[in-house]
PQR file with spaces between the fields and no chain letter, atoms N, CA, C, O and H, PARSE charges and radii, in Angstrom:
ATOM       1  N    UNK     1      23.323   49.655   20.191 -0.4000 1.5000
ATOM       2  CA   UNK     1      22.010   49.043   20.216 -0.0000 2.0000
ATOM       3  C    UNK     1      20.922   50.098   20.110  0.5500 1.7000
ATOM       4  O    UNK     1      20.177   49.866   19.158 -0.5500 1.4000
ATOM       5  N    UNK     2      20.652   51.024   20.698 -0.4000 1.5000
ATOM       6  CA   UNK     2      20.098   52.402   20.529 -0.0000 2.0000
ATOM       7  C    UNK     2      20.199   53.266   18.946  0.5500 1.7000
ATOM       8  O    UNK     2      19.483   54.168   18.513 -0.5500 1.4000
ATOM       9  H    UNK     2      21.257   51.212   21.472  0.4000 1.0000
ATOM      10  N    UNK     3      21.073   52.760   18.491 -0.4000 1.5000
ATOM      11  CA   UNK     3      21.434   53.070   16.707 -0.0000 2.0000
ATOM      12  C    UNK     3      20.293   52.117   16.409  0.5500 1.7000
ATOM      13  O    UNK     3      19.405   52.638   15.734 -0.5500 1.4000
ATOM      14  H    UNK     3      21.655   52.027   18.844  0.4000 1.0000
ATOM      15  N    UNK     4      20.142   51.148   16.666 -0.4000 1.5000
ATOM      16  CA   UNK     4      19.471   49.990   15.897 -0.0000 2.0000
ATOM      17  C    UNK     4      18.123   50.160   16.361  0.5500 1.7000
ATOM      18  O    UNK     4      17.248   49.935   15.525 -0.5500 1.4000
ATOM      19  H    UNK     4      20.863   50.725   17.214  0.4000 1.0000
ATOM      20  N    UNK     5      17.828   50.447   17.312 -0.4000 1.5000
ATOM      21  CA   UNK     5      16.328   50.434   17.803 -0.0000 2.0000
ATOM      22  C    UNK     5      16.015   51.679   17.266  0.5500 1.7000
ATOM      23  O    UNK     5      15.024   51.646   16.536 -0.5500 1.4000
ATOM      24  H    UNK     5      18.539   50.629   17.991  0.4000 1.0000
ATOM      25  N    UNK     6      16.659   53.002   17.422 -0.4000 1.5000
ATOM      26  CA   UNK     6      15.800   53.746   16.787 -0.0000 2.0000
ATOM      27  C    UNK     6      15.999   53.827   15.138  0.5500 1.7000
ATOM      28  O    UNK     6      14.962   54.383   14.777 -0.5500 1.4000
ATOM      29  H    UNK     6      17.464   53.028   18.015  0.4000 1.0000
ATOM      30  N    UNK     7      16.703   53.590   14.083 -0.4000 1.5000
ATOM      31  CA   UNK     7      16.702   53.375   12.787 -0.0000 2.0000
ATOM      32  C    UNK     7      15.579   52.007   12.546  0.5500 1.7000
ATOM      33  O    UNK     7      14.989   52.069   11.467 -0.5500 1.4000
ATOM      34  H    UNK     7      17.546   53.138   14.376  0.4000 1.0000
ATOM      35  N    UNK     8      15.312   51.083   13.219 -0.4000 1.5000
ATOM      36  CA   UNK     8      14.238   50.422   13.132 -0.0000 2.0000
ATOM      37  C    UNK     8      12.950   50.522   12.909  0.5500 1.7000
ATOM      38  O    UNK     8      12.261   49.970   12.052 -0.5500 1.4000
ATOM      39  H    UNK     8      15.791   51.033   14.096  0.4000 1.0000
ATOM      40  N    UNK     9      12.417   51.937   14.490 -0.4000 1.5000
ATOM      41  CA   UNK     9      11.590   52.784   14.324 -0.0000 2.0000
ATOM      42  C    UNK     9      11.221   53.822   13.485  0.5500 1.7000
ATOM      43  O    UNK     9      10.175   54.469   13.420 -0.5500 1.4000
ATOM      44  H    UNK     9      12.976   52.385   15.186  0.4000 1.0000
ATOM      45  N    UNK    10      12.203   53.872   12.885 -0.4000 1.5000
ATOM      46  CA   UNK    10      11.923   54.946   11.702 -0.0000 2.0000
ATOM      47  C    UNK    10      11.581   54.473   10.344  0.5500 1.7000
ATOM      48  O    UNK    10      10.745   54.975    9.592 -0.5500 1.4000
ATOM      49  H    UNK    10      13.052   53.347   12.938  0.4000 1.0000
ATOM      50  N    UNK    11      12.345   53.425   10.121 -0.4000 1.5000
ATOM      51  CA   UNK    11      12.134   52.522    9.268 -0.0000 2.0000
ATOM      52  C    UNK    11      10.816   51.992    9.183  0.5500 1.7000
ATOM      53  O    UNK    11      10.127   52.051    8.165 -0.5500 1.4000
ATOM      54  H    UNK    11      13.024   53.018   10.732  0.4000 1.0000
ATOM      55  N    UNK    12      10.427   51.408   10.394 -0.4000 1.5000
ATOM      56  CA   UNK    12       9.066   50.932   10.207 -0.0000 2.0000
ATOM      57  C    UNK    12       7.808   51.597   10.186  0.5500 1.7000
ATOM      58  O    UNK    12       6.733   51.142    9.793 -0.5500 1.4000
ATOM      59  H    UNK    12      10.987   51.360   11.222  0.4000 1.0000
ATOM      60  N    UNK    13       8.130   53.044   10.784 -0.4000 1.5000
ATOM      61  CA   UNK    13       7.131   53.841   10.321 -0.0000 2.0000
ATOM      62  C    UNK    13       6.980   54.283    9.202  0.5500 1.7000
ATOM      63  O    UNK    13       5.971   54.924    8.908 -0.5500 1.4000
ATOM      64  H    UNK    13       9.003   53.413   11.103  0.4000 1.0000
ATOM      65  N    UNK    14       8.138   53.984    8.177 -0.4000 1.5000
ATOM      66  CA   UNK    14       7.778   54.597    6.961 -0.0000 2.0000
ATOM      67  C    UNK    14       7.122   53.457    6.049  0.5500 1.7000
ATOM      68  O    UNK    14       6.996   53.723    4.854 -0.5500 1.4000
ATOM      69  H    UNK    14       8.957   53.464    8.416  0.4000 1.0000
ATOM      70  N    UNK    15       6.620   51.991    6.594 -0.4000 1.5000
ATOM      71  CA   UNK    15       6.116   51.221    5.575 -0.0000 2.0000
ATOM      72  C    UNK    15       4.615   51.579    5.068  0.5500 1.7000
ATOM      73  O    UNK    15       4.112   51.236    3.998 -0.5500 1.4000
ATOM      74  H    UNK    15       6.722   51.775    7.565  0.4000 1.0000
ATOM      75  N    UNK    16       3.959   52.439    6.212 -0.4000 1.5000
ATOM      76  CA   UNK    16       2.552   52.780    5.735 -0.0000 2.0000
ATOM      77  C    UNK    16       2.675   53.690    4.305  0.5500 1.7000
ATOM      78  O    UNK    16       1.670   54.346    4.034 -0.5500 1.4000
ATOM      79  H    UNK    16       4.368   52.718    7.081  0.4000 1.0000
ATOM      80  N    UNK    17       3.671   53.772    3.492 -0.4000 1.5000
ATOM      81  CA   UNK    17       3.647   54.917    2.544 -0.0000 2.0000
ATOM      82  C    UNK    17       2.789   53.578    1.286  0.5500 1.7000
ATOM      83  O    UNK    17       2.959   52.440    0.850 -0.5500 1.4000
ATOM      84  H    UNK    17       4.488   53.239    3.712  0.4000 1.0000
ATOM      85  N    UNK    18       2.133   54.392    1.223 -0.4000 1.5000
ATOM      86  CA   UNK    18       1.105   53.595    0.037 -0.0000 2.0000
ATOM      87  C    UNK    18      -0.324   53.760   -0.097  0.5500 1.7000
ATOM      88  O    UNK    18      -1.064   53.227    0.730 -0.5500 1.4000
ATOM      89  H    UNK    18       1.995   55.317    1.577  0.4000 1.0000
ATOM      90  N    UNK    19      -0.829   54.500   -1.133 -0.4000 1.5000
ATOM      91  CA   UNK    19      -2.287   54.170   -1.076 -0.0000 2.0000
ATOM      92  C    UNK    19      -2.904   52.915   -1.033  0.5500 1.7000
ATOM      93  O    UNK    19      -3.946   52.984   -0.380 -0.5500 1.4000
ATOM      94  H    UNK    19      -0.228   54.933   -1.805  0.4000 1.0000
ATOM      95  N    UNK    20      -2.663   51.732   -1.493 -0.4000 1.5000
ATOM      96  CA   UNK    20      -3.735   50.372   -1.594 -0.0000 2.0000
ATOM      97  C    UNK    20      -2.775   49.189   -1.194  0.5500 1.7000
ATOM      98  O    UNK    20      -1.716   48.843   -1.718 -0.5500 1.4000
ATOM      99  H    UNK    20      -1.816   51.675   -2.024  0.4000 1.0000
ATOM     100  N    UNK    21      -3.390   48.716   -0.212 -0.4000 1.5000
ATOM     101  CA   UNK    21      -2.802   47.548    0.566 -0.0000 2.0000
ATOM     102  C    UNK    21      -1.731   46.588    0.205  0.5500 1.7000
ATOM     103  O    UNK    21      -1.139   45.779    0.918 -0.5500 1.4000
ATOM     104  H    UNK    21      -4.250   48.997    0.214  0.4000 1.0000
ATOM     105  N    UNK    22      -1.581   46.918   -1.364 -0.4000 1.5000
ATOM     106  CA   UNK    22      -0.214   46.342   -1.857 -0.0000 2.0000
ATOM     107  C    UNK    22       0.681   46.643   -1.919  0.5500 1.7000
ATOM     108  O    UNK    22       1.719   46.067   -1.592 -0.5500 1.4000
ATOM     109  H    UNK    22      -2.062   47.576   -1.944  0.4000 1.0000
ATOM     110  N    UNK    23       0.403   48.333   -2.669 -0.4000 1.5000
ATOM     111  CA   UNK    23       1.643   49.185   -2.415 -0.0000 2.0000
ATOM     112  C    UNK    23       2.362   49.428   -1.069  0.5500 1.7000
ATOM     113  O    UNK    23       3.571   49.657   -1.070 -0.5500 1.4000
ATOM     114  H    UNK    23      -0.440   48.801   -2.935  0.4000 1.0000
ATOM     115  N    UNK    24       1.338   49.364    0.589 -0.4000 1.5000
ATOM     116  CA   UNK    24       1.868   49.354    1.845 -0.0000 2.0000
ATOM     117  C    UNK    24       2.877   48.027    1.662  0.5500 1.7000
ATOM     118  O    UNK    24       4.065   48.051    1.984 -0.5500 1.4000
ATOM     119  H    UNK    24       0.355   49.178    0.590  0.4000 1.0000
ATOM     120  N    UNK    25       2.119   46.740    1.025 -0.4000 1.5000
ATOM     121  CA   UNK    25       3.201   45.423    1.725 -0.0000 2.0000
ATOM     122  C    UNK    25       4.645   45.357    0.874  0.5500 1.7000
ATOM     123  O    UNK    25       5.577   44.726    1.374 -0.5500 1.4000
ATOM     124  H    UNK    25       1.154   46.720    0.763  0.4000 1.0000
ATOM     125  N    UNK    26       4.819   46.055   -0.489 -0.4000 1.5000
ATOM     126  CA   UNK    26       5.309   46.492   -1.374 -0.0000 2.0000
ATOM     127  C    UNK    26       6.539   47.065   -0.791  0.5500 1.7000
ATOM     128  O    UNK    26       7.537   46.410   -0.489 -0.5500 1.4000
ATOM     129  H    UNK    26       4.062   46.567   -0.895  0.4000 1.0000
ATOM     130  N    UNK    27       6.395   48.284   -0.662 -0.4000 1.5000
ATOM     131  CA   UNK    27       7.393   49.439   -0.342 -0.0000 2.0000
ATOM     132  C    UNK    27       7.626   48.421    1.401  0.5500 1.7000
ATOM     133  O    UNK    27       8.797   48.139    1.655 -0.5500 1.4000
ATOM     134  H    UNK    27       5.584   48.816   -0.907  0.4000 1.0000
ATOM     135  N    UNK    28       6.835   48.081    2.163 -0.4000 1.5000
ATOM     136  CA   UNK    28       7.297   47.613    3.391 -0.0000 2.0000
ATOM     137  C    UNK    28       8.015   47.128    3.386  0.5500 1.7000
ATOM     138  O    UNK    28       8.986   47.449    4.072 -0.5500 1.4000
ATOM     139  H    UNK    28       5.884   48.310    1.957  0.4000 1.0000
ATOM     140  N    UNK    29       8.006   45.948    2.545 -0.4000 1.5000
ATOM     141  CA   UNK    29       8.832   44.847    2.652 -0.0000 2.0000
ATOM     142  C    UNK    29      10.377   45.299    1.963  0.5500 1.7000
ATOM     143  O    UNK    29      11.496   44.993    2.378 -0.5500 1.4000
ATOM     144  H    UNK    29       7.218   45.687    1.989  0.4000 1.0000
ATOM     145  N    UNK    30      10.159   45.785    1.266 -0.4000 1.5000
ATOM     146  CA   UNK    30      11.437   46.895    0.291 -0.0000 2.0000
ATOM     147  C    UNK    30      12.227   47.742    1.496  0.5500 1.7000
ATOM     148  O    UNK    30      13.458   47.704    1.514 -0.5500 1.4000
ATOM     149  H    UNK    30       9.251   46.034    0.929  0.4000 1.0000
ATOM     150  N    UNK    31      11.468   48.535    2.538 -0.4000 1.5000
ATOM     151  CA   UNK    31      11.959   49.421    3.509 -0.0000 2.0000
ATOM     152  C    UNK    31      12.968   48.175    4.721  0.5500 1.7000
ATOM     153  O    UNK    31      14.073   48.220    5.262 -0.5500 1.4000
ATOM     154  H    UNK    31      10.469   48.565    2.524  0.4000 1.0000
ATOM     155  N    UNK    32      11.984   47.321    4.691 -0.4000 1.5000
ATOM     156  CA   UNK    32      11.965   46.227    5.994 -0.0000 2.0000
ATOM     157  C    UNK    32      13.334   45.233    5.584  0.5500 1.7000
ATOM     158  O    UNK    32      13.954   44.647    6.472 -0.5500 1.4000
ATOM     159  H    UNK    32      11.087   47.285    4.251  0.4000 1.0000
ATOM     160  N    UNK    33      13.684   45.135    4.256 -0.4000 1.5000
ATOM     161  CA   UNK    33      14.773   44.175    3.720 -0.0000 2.0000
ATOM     162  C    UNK    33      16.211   44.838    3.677  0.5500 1.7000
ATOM     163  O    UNK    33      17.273   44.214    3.669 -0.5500 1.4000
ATOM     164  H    UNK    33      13.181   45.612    3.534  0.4000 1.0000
ATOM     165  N    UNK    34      16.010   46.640    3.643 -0.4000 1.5000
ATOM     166  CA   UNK    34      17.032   46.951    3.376 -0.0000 2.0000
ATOM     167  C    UNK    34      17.726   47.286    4.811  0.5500 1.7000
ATOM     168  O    UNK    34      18.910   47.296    5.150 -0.5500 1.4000
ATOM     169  H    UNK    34      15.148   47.147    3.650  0.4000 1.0000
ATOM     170  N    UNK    35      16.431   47.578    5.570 -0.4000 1.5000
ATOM     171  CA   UNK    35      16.872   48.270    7.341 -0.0000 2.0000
ATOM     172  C    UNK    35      17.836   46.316    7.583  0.5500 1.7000
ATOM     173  O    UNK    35      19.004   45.981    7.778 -0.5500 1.4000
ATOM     174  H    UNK    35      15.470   47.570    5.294  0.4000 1.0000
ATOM     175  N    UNK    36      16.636   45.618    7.432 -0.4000 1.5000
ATOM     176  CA   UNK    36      17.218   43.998    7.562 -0.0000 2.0000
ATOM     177  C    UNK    36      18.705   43.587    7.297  0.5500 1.7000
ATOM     178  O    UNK    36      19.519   42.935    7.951 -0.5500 1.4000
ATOM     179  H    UNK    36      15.687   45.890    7.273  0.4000 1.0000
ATOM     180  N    UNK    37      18.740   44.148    6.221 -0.4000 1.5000
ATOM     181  CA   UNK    37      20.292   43.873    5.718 -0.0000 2.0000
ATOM     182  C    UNK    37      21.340   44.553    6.319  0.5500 1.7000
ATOM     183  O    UNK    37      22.455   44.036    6.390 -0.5500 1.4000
ATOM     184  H    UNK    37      18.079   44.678    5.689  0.4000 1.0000
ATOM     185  N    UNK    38      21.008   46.088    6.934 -0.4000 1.5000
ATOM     186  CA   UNK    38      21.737   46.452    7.565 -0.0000 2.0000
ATOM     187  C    UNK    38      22.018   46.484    8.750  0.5500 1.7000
ATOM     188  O    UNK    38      23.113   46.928    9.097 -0.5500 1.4000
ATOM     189  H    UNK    38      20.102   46.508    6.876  0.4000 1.0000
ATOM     190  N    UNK    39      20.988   45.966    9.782 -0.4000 1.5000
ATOM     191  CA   UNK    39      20.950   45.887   10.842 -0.0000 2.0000
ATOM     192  C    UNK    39      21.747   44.372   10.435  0.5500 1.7000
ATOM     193  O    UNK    39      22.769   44.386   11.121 -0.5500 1.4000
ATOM     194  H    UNK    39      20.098   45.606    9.501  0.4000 1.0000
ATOM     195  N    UNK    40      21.719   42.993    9.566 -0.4000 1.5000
ATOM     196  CA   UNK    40      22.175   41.909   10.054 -0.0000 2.0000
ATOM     197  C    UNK    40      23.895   41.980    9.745  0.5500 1.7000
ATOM     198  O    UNK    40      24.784   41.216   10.121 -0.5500 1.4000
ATOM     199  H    UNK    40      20.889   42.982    9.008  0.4000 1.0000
ATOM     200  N    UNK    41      23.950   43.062    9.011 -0.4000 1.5000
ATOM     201  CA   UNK    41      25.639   43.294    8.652 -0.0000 2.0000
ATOM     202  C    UNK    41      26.340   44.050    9.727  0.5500 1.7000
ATOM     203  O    UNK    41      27.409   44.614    9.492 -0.5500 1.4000
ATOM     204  H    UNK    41      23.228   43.683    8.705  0.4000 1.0000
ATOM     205  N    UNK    42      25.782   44.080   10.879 -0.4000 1.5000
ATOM     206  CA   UNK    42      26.488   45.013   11.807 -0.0000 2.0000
ATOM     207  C    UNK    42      26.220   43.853   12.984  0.5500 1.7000
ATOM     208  O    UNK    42      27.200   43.823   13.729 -0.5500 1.4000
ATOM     209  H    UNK    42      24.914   43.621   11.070  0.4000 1.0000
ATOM     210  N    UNK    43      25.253   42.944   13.358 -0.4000 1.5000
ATOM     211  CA   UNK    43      25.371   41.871   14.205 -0.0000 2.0000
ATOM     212  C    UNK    43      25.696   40.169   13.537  0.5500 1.7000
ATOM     213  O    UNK    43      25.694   39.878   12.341 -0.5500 1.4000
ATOM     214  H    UNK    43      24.457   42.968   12.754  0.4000 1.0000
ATOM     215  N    UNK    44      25.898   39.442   14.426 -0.4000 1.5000
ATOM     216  CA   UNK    44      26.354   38.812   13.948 -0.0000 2.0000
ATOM     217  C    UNK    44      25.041   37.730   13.056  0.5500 1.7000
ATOM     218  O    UNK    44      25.405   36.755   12.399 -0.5500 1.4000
ATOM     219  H    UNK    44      25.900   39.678   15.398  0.4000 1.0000
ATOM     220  N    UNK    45      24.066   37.981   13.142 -0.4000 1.5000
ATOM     221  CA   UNK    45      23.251   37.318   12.537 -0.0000 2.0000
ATOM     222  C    UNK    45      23.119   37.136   10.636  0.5500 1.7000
ATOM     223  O    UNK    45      22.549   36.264    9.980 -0.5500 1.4000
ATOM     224  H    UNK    45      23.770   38.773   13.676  0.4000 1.0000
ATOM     225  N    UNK    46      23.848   38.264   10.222 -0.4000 1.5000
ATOM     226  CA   UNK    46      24.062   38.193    8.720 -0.0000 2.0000
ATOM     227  C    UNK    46      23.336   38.992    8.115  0.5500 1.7000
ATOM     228  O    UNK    46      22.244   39.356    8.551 -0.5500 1.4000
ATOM     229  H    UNK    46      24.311   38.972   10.755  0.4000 1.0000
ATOM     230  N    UNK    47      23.938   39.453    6.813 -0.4000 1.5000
ATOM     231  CA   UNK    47      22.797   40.395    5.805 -0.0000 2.0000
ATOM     232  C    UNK    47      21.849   39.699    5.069  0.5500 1.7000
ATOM     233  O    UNK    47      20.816   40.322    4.822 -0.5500 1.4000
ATOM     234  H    UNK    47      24.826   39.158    6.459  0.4000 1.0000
ATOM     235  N    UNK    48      21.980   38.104    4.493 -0.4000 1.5000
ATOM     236  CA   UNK    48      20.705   37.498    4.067 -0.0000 2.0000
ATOM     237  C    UNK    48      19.747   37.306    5.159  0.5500 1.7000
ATOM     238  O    UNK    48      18.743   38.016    5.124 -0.5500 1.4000
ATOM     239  H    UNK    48      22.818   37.598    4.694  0.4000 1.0000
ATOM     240  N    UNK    49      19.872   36.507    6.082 -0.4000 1.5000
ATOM     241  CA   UNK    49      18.739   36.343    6.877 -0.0000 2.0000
ATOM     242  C    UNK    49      18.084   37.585    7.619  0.5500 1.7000
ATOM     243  O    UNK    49      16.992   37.693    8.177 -0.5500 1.4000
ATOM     244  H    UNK    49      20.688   35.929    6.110  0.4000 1.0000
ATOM     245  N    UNK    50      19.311   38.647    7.402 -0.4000 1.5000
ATOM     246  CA   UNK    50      18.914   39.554    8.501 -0.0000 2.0000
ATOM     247  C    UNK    50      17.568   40.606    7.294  0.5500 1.7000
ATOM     248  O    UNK    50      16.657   41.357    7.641 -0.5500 1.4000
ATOM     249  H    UNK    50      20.198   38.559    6.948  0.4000 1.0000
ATOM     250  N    UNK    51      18.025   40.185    5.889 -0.4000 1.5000
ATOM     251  CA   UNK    51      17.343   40.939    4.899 -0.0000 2.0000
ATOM     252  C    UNK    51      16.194   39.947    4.469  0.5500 1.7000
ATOM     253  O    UNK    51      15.326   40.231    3.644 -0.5500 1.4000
ATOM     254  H    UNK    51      18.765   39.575    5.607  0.4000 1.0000
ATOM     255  N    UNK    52      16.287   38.937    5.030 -0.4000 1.5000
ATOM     256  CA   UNK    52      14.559   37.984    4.989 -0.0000 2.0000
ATOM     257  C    UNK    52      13.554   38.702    6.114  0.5500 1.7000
ATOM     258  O    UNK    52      12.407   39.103    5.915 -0.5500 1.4000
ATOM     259  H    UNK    52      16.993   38.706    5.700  0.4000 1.0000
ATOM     260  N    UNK    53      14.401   38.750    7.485 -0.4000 1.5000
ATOM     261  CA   UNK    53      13.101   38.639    8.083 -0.0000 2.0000
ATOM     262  C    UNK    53      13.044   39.955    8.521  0.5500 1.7000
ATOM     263  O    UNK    53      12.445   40.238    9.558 -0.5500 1.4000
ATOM     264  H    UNK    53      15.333   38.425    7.647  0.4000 1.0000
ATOM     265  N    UNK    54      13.731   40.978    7.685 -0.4000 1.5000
ATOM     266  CA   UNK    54      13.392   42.958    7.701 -0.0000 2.0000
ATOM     267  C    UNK    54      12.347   42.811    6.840  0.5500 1.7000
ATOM     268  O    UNK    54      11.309   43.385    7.169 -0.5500 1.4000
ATOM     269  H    UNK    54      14.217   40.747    6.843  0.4000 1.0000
ATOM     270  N    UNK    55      12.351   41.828    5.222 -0.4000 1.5000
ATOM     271  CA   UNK    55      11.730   41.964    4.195 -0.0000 2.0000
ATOM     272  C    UNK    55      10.415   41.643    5.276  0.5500 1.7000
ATOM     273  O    UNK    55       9.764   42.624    5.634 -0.5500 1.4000
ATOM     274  H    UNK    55      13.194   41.362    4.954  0.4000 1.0000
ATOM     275  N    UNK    56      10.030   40.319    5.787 -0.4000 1.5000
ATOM     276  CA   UNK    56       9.341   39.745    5.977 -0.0000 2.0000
ATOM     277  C    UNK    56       8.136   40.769    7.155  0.5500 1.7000
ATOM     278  O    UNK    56       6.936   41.035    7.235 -0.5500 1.4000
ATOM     279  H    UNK    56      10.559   39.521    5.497  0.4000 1.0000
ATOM     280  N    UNK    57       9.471   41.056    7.912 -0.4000 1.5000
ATOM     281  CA   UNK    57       8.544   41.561    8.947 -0.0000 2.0000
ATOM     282  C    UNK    57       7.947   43.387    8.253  0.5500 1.7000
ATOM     283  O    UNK    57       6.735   43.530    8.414 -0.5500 1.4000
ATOM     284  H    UNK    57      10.446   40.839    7.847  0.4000 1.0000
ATOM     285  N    UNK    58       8.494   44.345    7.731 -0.4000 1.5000
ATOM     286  CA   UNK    58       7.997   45.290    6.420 -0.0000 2.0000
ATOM     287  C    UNK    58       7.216   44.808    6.379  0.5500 1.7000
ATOM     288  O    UNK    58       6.472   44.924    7.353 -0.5500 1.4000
ATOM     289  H    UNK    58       9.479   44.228    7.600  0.4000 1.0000
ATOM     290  N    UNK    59       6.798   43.951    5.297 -0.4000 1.5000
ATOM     291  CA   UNK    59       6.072   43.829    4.638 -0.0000 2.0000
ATOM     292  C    UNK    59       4.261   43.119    5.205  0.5500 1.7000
ATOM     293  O    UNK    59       3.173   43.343    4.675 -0.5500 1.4000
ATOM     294  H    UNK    59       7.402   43.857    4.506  0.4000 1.0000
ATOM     295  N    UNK    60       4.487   42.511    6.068 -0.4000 1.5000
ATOM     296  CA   UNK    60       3.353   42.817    7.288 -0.0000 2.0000
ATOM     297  C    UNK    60       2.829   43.501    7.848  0.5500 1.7000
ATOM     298  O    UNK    60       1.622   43.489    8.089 -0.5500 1.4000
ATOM     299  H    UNK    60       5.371   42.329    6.498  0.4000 1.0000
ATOM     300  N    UNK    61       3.817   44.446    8.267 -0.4000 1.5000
ATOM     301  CA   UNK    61       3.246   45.702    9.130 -0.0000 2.0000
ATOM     302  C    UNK    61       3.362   46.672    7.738  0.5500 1.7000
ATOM     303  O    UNK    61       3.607   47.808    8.144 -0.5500 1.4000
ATOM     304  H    UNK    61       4.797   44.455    8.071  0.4000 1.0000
ATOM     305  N    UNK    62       3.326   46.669    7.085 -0.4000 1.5000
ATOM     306  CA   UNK    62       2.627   47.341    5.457 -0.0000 2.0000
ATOM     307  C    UNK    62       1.856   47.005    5.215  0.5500 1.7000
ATOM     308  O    UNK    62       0.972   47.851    5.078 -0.5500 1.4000
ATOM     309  H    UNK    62       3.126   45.747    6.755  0.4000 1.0000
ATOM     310  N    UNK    63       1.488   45.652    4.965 -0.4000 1.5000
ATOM     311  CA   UNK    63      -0.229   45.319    4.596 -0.0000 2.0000
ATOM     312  C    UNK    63      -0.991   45.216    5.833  0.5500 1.7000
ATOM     313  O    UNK    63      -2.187   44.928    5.868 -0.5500 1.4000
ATOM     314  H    UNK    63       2.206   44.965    5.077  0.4000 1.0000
ATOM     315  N    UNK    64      -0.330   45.437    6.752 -0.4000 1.5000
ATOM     316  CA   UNK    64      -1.528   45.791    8.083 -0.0000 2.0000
ATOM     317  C    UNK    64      -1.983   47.289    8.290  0.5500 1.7000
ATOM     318  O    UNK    64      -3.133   47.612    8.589 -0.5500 1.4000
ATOM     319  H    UNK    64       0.642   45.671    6.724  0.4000 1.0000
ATOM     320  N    UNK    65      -0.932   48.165    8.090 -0.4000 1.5000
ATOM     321  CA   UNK    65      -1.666   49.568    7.731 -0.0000 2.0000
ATOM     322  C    UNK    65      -3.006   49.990    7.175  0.5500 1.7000
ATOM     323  O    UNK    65      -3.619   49.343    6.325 -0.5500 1.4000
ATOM     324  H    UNK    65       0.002   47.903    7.847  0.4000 1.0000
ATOM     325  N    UNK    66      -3.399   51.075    7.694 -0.4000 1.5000
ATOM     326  CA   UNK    66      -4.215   51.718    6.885 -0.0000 2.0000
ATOM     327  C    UNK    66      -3.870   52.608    6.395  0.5500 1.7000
ATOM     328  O    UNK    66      -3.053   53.273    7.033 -0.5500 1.4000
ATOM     329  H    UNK    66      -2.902   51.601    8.385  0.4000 1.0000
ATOM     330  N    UNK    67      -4.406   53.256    4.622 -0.4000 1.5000
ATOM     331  CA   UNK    67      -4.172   54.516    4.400 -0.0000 2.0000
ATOM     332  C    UNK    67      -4.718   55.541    5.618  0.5500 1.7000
ATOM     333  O    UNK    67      -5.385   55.298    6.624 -0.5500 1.4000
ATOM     334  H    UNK    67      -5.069   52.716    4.104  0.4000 1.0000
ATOM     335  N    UNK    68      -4.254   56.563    5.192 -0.4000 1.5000
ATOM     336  CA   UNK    68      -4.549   57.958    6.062 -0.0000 2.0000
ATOM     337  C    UNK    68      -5.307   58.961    5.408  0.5500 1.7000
ATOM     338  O    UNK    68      -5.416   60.125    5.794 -0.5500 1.4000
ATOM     339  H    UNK    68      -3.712   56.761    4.375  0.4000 1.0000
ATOM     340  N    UNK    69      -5.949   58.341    4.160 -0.4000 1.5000
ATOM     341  CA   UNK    69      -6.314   59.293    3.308 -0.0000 2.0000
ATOM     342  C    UNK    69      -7.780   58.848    2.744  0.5500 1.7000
ATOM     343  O    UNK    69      -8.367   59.555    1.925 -0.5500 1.4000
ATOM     344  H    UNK    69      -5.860   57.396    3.847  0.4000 1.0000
């Protein structure tokens, strides 16, 4: 569980990579679907749903970012 919480955190810090608010929800949701898929292939919740709501939740906290630049 500690595998999963921190590959999560890392994961989700990397959705701010993007200059313009699309490219954040973009690459988020891309970062957020694949952590998704792998986190749902290791519990029992599944790799589709688990790769909806990685996509889903990415891709929020990507277009909620701000650039840094």
């Amino acid at each position: 569980m500690a595998k999963i919480f921190v590959l999560s955190t890392v994961l989700l810090g990397l959705t701010a990579c993007g200059d313009t608010w699309g490219q954040r929800a973009v690459t988020g949701g891309a970062i957020g679907a694949g952590s998704g898929a792998a986190i749902g292939a290791l519990t029992p919740l599944g790799v589709l749903p688990g790769a909806l709501i990685g996509g889903a939740v990415g891709a929020g906290v990507g277009a909620a970012t701000t650039s840094k630049k």
